[in-house]
C-alpha positions in Angstrom: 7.8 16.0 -8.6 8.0 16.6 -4.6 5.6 15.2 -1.9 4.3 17.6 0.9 3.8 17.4 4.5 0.2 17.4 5.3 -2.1 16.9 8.4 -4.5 14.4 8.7 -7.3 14.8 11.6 -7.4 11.5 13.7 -11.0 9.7 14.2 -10.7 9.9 17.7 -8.7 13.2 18.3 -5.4 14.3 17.5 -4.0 14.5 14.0 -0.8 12.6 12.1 1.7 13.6 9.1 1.2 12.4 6.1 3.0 13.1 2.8 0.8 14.2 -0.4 1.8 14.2 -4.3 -0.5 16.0 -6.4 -0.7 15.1 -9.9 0.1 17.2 -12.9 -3.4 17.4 -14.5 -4.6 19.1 -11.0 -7.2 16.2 -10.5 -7.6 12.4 -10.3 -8.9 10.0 -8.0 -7.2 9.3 -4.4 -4.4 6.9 -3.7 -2.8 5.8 -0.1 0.0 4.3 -0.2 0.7 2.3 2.5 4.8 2.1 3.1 7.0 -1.1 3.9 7.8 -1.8 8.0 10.0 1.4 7.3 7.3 3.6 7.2 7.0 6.9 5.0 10.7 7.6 4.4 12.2 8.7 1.2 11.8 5.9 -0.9 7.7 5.7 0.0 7.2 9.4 -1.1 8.8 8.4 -4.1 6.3 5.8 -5.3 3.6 8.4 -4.4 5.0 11.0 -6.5 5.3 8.1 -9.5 1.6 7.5 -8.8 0.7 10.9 -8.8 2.7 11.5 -12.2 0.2 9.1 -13.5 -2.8 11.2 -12.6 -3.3 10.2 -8.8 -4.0 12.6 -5.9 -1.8 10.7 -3.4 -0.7 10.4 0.1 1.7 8.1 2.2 0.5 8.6 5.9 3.0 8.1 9.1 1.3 4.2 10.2 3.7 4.9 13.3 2.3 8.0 14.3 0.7 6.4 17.7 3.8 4.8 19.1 6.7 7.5 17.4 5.7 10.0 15.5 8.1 10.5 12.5 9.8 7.1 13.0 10.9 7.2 9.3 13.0 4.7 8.8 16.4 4.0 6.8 17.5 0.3 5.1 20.4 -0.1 7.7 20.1 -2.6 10.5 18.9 -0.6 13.5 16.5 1.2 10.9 15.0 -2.4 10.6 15.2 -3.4 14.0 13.4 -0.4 14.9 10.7 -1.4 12.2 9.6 -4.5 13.0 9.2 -3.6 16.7 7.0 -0.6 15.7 5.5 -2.9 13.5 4.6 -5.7 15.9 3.4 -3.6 18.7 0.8 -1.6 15.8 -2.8 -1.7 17.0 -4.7 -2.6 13.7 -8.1 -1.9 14.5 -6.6 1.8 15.2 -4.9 1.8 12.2 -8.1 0.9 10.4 -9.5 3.9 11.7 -6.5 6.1 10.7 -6.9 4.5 7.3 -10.7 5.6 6.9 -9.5 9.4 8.3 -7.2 9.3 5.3 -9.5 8.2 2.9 -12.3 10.8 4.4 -9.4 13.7 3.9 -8.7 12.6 0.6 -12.8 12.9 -0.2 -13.2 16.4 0.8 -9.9 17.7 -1.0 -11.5 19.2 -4.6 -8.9 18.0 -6.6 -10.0 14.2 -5.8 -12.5 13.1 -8.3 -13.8 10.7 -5.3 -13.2 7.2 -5.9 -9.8 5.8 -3.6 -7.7 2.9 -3.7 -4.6 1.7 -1.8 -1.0 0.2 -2.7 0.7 -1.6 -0.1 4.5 -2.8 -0.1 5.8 -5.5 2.3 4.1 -4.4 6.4 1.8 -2.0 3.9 0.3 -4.9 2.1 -0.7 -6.5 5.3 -2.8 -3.5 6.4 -3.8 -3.1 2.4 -5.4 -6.4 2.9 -6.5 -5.5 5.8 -8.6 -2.0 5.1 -10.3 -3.6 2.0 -11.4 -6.4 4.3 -13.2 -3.6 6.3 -14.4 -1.8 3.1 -12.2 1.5 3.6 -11.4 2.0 0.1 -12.6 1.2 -3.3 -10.0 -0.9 -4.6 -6.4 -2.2 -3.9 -3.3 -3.3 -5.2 -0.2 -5.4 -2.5 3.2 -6.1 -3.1 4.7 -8.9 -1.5 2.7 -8.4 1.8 3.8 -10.2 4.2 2.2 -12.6 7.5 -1.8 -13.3 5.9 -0.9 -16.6 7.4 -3.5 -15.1 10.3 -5.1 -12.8 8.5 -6.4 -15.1 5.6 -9.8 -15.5 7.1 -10.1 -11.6 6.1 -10.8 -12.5 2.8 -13.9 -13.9 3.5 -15.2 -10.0 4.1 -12.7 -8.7 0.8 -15.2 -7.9 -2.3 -13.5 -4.4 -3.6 -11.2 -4.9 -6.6 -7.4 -6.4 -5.7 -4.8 -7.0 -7.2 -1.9 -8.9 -5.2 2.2 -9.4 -6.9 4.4 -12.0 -5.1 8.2 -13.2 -6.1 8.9 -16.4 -6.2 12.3 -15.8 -4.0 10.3 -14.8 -1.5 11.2 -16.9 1.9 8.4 -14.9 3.3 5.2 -16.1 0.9 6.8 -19.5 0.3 4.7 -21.2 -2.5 2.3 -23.6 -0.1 1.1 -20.0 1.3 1.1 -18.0 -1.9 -1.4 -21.3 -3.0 -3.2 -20.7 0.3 -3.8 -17.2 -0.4 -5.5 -17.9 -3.6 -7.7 -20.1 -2.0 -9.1 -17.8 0.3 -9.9 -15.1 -2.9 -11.0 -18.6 -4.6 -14.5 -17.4 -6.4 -13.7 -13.8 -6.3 -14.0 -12.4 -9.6 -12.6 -9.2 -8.7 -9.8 -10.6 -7.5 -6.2 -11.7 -9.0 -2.6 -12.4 -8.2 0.7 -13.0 -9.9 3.8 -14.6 -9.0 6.8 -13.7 -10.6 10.1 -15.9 -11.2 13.0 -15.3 -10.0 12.0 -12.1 -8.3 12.5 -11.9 -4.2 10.9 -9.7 -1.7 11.1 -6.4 -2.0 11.8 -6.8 -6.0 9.8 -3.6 -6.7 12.4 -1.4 -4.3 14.2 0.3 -7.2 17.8 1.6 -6.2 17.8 -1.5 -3.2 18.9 -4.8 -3.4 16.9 -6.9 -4.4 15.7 -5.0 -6.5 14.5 -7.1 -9.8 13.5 -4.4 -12.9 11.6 -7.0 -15.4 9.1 -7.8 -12.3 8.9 -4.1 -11.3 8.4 -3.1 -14.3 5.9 -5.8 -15.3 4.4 -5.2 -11.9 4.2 -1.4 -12.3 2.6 -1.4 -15.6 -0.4 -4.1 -14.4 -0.6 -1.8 -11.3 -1.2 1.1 -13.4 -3.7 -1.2 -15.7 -5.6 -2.2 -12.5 -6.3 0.8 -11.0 -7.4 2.8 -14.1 -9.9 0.1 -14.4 -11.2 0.6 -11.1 -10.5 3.9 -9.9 -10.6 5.9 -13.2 -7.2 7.1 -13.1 -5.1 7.0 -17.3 -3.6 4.0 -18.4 0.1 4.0 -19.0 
């Protein structure tokens, strides 16, 4: 299965790339997948197309279209250079507004059966946690997102389904703020995360270092359990 290059119709003017999967059966609920700091390169389309081989209309839209347009980005060292100044200089309440023109697209396509979640890696789960604090979508799923030191206060406004996967090599969410994130979902019933042993960030990266296939698998299968729950999409 391929993705697509589609265009998304900004908010406030202008549209943006993003790449679509469709799924097999012709119809399923929407899915965004919101990419690591590297944006939608290869590997990002990949995932959507393994989503939408599981029944998912889904897209992976260019988060950099504001500052670069196309800035898709390889795993070398000036590809990450490049990504976490992008990333850095993002303006998030925009992006929040991209995310809802993504989710509006996704609503008017015929083959979407209407309800739409998100999965967010790395830079992606950030703004994952971010668009269910601002009710975008219906549900959402992170992987190892990365700095909710200052955005935990977001999950005072977060009542759609989530679902958030950590590994416990992770320099990034070091245990005391894996324990702080869990706090802030504290009496959330809607709400669940799981650490996994031995696994380090970016363990769901298949074909990358450090890529860790028990978690990923584990991971991916929970994923798919979560979001046919919510979203209505087939169990694996």
């Amino acid at each position: 299965m391929t993705t697509e290059a589609v265009r998304i119709r900004a908010q406030d003017g202008g549209d943006f790339e993003a790449w679509l999967a469709a799924p097999p059966s012709g119809r399923g609920p929407g899915l965004i997948v919101l990419p690591e700091v590297y944006n939608a390169n290869p590997w990002a389309r990949s995932v959507a197309a393994r989503f939408a081989a599981q029944g998912y209309v889904t897209i992976v839209p260019d988060v950099y279209w504001r500052q670069e347009p196309g800035a898709y980005l390889p795993y070398t060292p000036e590809g990450q250079r490049r990504a976490r100044a992008l990333g850095a200089a993002m303006d998030l309440p925009l992006f929040i507004d991209d995310l809802r023109a993504c989710v509006d697209w996704l609503r008017q396509r015929d083959d979407c059966a209407g309800r739409i979640g998100t999965v967010g890696f790395c830079f992606g789960g950030r703004l994952a946690w971010l668009g269910l604090s601002h009710h975008a979508v219906d549900a959402g799923v992170t992987y190892y997102a990365t700095q909710l030191a200052e955005h935990l206060d977001a999950a005072k406004t977060i009542d759609a389904p989530l679902m958030m996967h950590f590994g416990s090599l992770d320099y990034r969410v070091p245990p005391d703020l894996y324990e702080r994130i869990r706090a802030a979902l504290a009496g959330k019933p809607n709400a669940c995360t799981f650490w996994y042993e031995g696994a380090d960030h970016g363990f769901n990266r298949d074909g990358y270092p450090p890529y860790h296939p028990d978690a990923a698998a584990l991971a991916w299968r929970r994923t798919l359990d979560f979001l046919g729950q919510h979203l209505g999409g087939k169990a694996p």
